[in-house]
N, C-alpha and C positions, 0 to 999 in steps of 0.2 A: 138232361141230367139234373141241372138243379142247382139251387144254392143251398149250402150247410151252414146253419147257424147253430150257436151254442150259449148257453145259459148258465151261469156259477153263482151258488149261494152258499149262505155260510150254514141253512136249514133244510132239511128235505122238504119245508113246506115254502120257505122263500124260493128254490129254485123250482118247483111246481108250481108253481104263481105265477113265477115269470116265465115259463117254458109255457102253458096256458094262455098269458097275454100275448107274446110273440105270437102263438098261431094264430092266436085271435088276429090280431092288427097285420101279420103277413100272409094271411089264409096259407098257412105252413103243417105240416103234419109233422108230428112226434115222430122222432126216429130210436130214438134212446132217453128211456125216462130215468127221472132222479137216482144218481150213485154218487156214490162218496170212496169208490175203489182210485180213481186217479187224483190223486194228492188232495190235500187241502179241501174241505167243505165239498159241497155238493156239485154237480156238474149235469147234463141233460141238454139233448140235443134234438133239433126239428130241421127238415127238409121242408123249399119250394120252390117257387120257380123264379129265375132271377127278375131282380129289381127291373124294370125299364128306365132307360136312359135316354131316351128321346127328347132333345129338346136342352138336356143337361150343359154337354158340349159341344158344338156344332164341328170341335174337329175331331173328333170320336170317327 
């Protein structure tokens, strides 16, 4: 399934920037690009695959 991250800016182009870097730095895909329908400034949201933890905490 995956992990959902989410991106809020106060610009449609600050949260495109950042929704852009996120996939960049988590090889994440765009799931829902830049809106400003859920409250307050902008919002956009990518899918991928979870973080590894290995090594993190050994009692995990």
């Amino acid at each position: 399934m995956g992990v959902s991250y989410m991106v809020r800016g106060q610009t449609r182009h600050e949260c495109q920037a950042a929704l852009e870097r996120l996939c960049r730095l988590l090889n994440a895909v765009p799931t829902n690009p830049p809106s400003d329908i859920i409250g307050p400034g902008w919002v956009a949201r990518a899918r991928g695959d979870a973080p590894s933890t290995t090594g993190e905490n050994p009692q995990d």
